[in-house]
Structure formats: C-alpha cells, structure tokens
C-alpha positions in Angstrom: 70.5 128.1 112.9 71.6 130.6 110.1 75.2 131.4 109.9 75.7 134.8 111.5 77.1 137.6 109.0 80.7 138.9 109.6 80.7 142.3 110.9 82.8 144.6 108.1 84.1 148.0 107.9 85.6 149.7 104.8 88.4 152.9 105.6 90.8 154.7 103.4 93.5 155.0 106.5 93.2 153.3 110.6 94.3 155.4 113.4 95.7 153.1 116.0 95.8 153.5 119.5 98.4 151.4 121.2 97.8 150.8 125.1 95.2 147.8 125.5 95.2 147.9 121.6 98.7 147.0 120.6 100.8 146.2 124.0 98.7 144.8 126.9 100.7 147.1 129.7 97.6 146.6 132.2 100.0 144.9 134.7 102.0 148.2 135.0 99.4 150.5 134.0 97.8 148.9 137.5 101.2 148.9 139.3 101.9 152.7 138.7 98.8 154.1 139.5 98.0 151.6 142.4 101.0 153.2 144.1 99.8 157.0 142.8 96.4 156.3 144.2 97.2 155.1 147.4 100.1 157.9 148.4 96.8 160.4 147.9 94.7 158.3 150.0 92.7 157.2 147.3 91.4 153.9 146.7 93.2 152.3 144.0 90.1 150.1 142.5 88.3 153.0 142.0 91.3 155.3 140.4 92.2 152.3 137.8 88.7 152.3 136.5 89.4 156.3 134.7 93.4 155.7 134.2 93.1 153.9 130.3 93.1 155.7 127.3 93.9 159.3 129.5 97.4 161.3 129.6 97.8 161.2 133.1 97.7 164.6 134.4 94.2 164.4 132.9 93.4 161.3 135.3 94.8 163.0 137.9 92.6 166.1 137.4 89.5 164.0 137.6 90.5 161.7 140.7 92.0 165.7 142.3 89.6 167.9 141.1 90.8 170.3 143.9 94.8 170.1 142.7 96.5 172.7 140.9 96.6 171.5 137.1 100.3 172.7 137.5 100.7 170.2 140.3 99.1 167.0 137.7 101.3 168.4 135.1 104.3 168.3 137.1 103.4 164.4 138.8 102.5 163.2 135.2 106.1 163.3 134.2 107.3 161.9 136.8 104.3 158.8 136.4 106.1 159.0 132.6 109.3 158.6 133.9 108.1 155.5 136.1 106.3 154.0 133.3 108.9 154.0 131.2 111.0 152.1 133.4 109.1 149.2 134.1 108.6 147.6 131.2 108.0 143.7 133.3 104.6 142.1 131.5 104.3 144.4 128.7 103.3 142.0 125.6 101.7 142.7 122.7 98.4 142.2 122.6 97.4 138.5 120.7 97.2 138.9 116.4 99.2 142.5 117.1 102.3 141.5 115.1 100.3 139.9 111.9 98.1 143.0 112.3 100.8 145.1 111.8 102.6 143.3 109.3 99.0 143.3 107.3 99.1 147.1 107.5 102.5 147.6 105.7 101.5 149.3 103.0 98.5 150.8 103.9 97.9 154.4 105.7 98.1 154.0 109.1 99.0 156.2 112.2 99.8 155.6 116.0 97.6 158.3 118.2 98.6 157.2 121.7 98.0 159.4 125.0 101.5 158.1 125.9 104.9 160.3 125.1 107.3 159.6 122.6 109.6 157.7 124.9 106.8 155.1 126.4 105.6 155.0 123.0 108.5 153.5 121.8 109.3 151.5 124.9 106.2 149.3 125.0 106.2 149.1 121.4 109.5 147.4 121.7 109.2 146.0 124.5 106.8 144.2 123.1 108.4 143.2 119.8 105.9 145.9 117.6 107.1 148.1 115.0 106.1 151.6 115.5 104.3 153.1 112.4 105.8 155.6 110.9 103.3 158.4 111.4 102.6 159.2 114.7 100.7 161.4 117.0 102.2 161.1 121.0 101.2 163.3 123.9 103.8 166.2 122.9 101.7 165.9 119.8 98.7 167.7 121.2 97.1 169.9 123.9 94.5 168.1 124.8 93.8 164.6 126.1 91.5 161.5 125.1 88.4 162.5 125.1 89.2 165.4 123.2 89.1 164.2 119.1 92.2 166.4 118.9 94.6 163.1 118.6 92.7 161.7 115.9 92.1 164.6 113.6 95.7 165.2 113.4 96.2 161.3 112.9 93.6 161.7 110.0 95.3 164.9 108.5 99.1 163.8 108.8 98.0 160.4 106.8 95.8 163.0 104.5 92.6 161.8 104.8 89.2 163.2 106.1 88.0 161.9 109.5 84.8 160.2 107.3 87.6 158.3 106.0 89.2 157.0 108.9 88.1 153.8 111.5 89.7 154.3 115.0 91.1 151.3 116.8 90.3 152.0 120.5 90.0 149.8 123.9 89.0 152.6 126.1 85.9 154.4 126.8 87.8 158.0 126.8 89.2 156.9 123.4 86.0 155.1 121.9 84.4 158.5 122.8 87.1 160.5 120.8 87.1 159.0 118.4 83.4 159.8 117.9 83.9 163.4 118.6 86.0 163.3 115.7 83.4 161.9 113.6 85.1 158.7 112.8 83.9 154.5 112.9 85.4 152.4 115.9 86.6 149.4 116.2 86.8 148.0 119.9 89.3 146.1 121.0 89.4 144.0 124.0 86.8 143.4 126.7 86.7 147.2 127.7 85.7 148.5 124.7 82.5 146.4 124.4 80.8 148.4 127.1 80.8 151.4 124.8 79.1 150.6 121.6 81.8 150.3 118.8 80.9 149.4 115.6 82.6 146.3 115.2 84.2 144.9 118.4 86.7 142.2 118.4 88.3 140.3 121.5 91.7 140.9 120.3 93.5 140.9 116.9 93.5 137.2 116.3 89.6 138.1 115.4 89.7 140.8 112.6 91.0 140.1 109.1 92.1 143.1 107.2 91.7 143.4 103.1 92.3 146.0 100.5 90.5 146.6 97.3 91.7 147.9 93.9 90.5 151.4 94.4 93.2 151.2 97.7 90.0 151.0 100.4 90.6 148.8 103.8 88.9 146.2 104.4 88.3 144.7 108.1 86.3 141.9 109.1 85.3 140.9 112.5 86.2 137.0 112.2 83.6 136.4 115.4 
C-alpha cells in the first residue's frame, strides 16, 4: 500500500479559537448548560448539541426563540459569571502547550466567543499562555457564525483573511471562519463532521514550520 501524503497548509498568520481547541472545558461547558437547559424545561442532550463555539446569549436565542434578546443577554452574564467559577476538569487540550510554544514568534491571535475573564481563566487554568493579540466577546457584536471574530483577528495581526488558516472545533466556528473567506483546520472529533481542510484529532497530530519568506507551515502528522 502507498504511503498516504501528509495533509499541509501554508498561512502568513493562525487565528485560534480556544474552547475544544486549546482547553478541553466540555466537562463544565456540559455542567453549566445542563443545569440552564433543564430550569427551562428543556432537554439538556439536545441544548448541548448548539452550546460550542456560540456566545451564550446566542445559544439561548436559538434553544428560546420566543425570549426577549434582552432577557438572553441578561442570563448570559450570569452563565459567564458561573463559568468562570468552575474551573474543575478544564485541561488543555493534548500537543496545546508545544503548539503554543511553536507559535512564539509567529503571528497569531486568540478569537474566542468567551469574555476576557473566561478567556483568561481556562487559559490558566489550564497551564496555556494567552497570545498576545486577542479578540474576546466584548471584542465584537456578533457571535460565531458571524466571520466578524476572525476578520478582526486577521486585521489586528495585519493580514488579509486569504492569508489566514482558522483553528476551529465547532461547526458555528468552522462555518465562520468560511464566511470570512479563510482555510480551517479542525480540531477534535466535532470538527470532522464539517469539512475542514485539514483535520487533526488533537495537537499532538500537526507539525507547524516556517519558511524564509516568514510563511507557516502545518502538517497534519495523520
């Protein structure tokens, strides 16, 4: 049988998203809304399959669709407040801390859907250094699947969105990303549902390069 090909992608900068990317927070992403869902009667299986990659009053506006967006608004920062608290099984996700280290001198940005403060309490929580551009909830008016996130990743790091690969685990990101007319690379098993270009189970599986010109290199090790 012929050796298979590494899958490889070349980028000037990587926009990173960090839930399910970076820091596996599934075990309180589930405990949170498990406890939302089911003080609105809702069944909680169901709700956790939209909660990843969304702010949460936009989860909320597509599990209430009747509510008030005040009234989402309002409960989303108090889920923020919650989340931030309970940091208990937050890790990062396996290669996360080499990854990181590999992208030391290379543009990178952090465009999360969480706020500043759960931002920065997963990422320590979980032993990551933040990078030092970053795009947070407060940074934007619109949620994942809006490319809103990503385009102001790509123009606080100075590059054009052609430029750019996405690092995504979520079908809302995986499709902004698209919107904003960049390449994706999947993490995790719920990206692979949604077509990336290269996916990769976790960070143990991609091997990042540069060249002299300063381009990225990553390679999907399997």
């Amino acid at each position: 049988m012929a050796a298979t090909t590494p899958a490889t992608l070349t980028a000037r900068a990587l926009l990173l998203d960090m839930d399910g990317t970076l820091v596996n927070s599934d075990a309180v992403v589930e405990r949170c809304w498990r406890r939302w869902a089911e003080r609105h009667g809702l069944d909680a299986a169901e709700a956790l399959k939209v909660v990843h990659g969304r702010q949460g009053y936009a989860t909320m506006a597509l599990l209430l669709p009747d509510r008030p967006m005040a009234e989402n608004h309002a409960d989303n920062r108090v889920m923020l407040a919650a989340e931030t608290a309970d940091l208990d099984g937050v890790v990062p996700v396996p290669g996360a801390p080499a990854f990181l280290a590999s992208l030391a001198d290379l543009p990178h940005a952090l465009v999360t859907s969480a706020d500043r403060n759960l931002a920065e309490a997963r990422m320590g929580a979980a032993g990551l250094p933040i990078p030092e551009v970053r795009i947070t909830a407060e940074s934007v008016g619109a949620s994942k699947p809006d490319p809103e996130g990503f385009l102001k990743g790509a123009a606080a790091l100075g590059f054009t969105p052609e430029d750019c690969v996405v690092f995504e685990d979520s079908e809302a990101g995986i499709r902004a990303g698209r919107a904003a007319g960049m390449r994706i690379v999947g993490v995790g098993p719920r990206a692979a549902a949604f077509a990336p270009d290269v996916h990769v189970p976790d960070l143990t599986d991609l091997k990042v390069g540069s060249t002299a010109d300063g381009s990225i290199t990553l390679t999907a090790l399997r």
